[in-house]
Structure formats: structure tokens, C-alpha cells
C-alpha positions in Angstrom: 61.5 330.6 52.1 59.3 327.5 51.2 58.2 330.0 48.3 61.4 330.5 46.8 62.8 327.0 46.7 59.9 325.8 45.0 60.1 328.5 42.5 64.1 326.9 41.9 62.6 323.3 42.2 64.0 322.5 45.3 61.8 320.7 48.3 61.1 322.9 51.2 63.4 320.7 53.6 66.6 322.1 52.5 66.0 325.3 53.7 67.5 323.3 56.8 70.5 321.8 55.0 74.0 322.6 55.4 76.1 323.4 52.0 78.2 320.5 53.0 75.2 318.5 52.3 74.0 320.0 48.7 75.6 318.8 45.3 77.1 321.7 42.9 73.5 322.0 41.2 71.8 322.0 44.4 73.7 324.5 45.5 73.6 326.8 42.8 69.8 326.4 43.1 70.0 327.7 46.8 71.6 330.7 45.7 69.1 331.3 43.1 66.5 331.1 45.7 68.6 333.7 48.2 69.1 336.0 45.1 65.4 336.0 44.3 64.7 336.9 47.6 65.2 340.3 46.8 62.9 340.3 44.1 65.6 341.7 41.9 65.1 343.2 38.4 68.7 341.8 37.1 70.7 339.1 38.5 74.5 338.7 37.9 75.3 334.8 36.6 78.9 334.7 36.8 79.7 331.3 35.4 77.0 329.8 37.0 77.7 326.5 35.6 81.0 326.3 35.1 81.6 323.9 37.7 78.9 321.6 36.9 78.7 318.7 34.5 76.4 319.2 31.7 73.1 317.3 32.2 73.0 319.6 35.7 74.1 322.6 34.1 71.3 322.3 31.3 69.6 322.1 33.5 70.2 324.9 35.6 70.2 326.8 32.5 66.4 325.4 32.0 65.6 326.6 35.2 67.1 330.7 34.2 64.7 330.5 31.5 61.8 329.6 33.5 62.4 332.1 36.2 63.2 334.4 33.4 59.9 334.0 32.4 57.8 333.8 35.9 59.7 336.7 37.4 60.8 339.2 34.6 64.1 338.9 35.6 66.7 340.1 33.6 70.6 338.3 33.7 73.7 339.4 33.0 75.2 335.8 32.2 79.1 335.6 32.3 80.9 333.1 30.6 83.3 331.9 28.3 81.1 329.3 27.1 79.6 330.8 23.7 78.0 327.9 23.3 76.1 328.4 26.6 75.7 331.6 26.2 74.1 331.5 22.8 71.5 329.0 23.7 70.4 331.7 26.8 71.2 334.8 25.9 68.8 337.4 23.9 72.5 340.0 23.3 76.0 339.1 24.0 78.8 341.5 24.7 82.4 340.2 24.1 84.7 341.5 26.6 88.8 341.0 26.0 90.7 342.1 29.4 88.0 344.7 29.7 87.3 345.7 27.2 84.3 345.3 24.4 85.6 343.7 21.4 81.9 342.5 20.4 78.4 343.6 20.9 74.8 342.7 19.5 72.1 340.3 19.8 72.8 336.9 19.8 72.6 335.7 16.1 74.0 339.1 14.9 77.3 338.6 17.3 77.6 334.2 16.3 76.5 334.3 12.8 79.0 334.5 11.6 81.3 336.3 14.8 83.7 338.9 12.8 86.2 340.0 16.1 88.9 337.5 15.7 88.6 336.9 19.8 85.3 336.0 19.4 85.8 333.9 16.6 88.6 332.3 18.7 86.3 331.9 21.7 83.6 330.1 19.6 86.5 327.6 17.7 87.4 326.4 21.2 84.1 324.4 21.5 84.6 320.9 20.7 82.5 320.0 17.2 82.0 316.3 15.9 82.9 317.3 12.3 85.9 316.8 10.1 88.4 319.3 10.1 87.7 320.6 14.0 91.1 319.1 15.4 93.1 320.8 13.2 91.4 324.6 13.9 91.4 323.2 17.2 95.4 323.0 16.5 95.6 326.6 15.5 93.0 327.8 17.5 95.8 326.8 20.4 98.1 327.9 19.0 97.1 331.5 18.7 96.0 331.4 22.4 99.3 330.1 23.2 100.2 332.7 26.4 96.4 333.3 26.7 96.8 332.6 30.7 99.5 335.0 30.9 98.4 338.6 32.2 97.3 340.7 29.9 98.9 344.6 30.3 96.0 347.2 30.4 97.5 350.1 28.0 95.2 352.8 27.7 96.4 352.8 23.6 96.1 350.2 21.1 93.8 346.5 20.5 94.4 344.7 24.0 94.2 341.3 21.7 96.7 342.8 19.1 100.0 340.6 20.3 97.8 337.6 19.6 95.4 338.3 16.9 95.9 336.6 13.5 94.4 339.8 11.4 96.6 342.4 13.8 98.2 345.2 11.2 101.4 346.0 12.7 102.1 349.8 13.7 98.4 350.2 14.3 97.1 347.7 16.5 99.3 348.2 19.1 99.6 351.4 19.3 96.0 353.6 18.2 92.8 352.0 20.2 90.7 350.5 17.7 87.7 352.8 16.6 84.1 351.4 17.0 82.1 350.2 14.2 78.4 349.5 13.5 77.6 346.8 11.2 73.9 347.5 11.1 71.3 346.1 13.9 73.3 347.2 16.8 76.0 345.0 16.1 79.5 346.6 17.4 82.9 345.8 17.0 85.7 346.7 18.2 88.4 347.0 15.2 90.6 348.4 12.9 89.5 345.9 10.0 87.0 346.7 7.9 83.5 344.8 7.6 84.6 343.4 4.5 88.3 342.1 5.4 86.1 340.1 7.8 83.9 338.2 5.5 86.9 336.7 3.7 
């Protein structure tokens, strides 16, 4: 045990501790540890920092890396923090109520995105530039509902009702076909590459 909570840079006393006692990053640590126990190929991050302020959770995200590199370890890293995701993450795969809308590697998927849910997650991180409030604005308002469930169809974009690019007639009713835009990068769509580089 003293083994695996030095590997998460914890001291070997808390393998006594209660989780009463342990702050949100200490604890997330701990589970690490348990998890690594198993000497796991792939380990399943589901918002891992979400609850964490942002010093801890770079942290924690520091210390993924590192065991990524000791151990081998793979992650599958779930989040809705792009901006997370993209500073960790080698490929991303953009899941809408199930469904892939977006695949690829990393820079292939963010630069520039081209599924309008992705492009929406990505314009909900706060930016210090000029302009951000106001796509902030509409960014809102097309995500107006977005907490509401969404109905599983078997047919038809699950994003369609709220999409901005959504062709009526089609969206909603024929399941979007796949596409390859070169390098492994999917999407989920019935625009065109080029309607998407306007």
C-alpha cells in the first residue's frame, strides 16, 4: 500500500485515514492509488476533477500524466471540460446523449472543431478576449433547454432541435451519415466539410 501512495504522492500515513479526513484532491489521489492496485491497462476518469478547484485539479491532472508515463496506463478521461481534456488527452471522442458526434486526435478534433456540439462545448469556456461575452450570449442561448432530457430516437441528429446549422426535414428525421475528414477525424453530420469551414 505504502507503494502506491507514493506513486500518487501521498505519505504512507493515510493509508490509515478516514475519507472524512482527506480534502477533494486527497481523495481523488486515494482512489488513484486503489485503482492502480490492480495494475490496470486503462483506467476510467469520469470527471475526475470536476469537483476540485483548479490549482488541485492541475494538479491531479499533472499527476495522470506522470502515472501515464511510469505505468503505461491508458485513460479514458470523461469530461465536459474541452479545455481539460485537450491539455491531456492524445484523441477525443465527442459524445451527444450517446452518441459520437466527433472523433480524432486531439488537434484534429479542437482546431478548428467542425460538429456544431463541439464547437458549442468549446465556446462555453470562459476567454479573456473581446468579443467572448457576446458568443458567450449565444452560445446560451442555443443551449437554452440543454438540462432538459434529451429523447433517444433511433432516427435523426440527437442535437438537431438545438443545432444552429440543423436542415429541417433531414436532421430530425434520417441519422446523420459518418464522415472522414482525413487523419481519422469523424464526424457525425449531414453538412458537408466545406459548409463547415465557413
Amino acid at each position: 500500500m505504502g507503494e502506491l501512495l507514493e506513486m500518487v504522492e501521498l505519505p504512507q500515513d493515510f493509508a490509515g485515514r478516514y475519507p472524512e479526513e482527506l480534502s477533494g484532491g486527497q481523495k481523488q489521489r486515494v482512489n488513484l492509488a486503489r485503482a492502480l492496485a490492480a495494475s490496470p491497462e486503462v483506467l476510467l476518469c469520469d470527471e475526475v476533477i470536476s469537483a476540485l478547484d483548479s490549482i488541485v485539479g492541475a494538479n491531479v491532472i499533472d499527476l495522470l500524466r506522470r502515472l501515464r508515463q511510469q505505468t503505461g496506463v491508458s485513460f479514458v478521461f470523461i469530461s465536459h471540460d474541452l479545455s481539460t481534456v485537450a491539455s491531456f488527452a492524445d484523441e477525443i471522442v465527442v459524445l451527444y446523449a450517446g452518441r459520437v458526434v466527433e472523433k480524432g486526435s486531439t488537434d484534429r478534433v479542437l482546431s478548428p472543431p467542425y460538429h456544431p456540439y463541439t464547437r458549442l462545448l468549446i465556446s462555453s469556456v470562459p476567454e479573456l478576449r473581446v468579443g467572448w461575452l457576446e458568443e458567450a450570449v449565444q452560445t446560451q442561448e442555443a443551449q437554452a433547454g440543454i438540462d432538459r432530457l434529451v429523447t433517444l430516437t433511433e432516427t435523426g441528429c440527437p442535437f438537431f432541435d438545438r443545432c444552429p446549422l440543423a436542415i429541417e426535414d433531414t436532421c430530425d428525421q434520417e441519422t446523420p451519415p459518418i464522415r472522414d475528414l482525413g487523419e481519422g477525424h469523424l464526424i457525425s453530420c449531414h453538412r458537408s466539410e466545406s459548409e463547415f469551414r465557413h
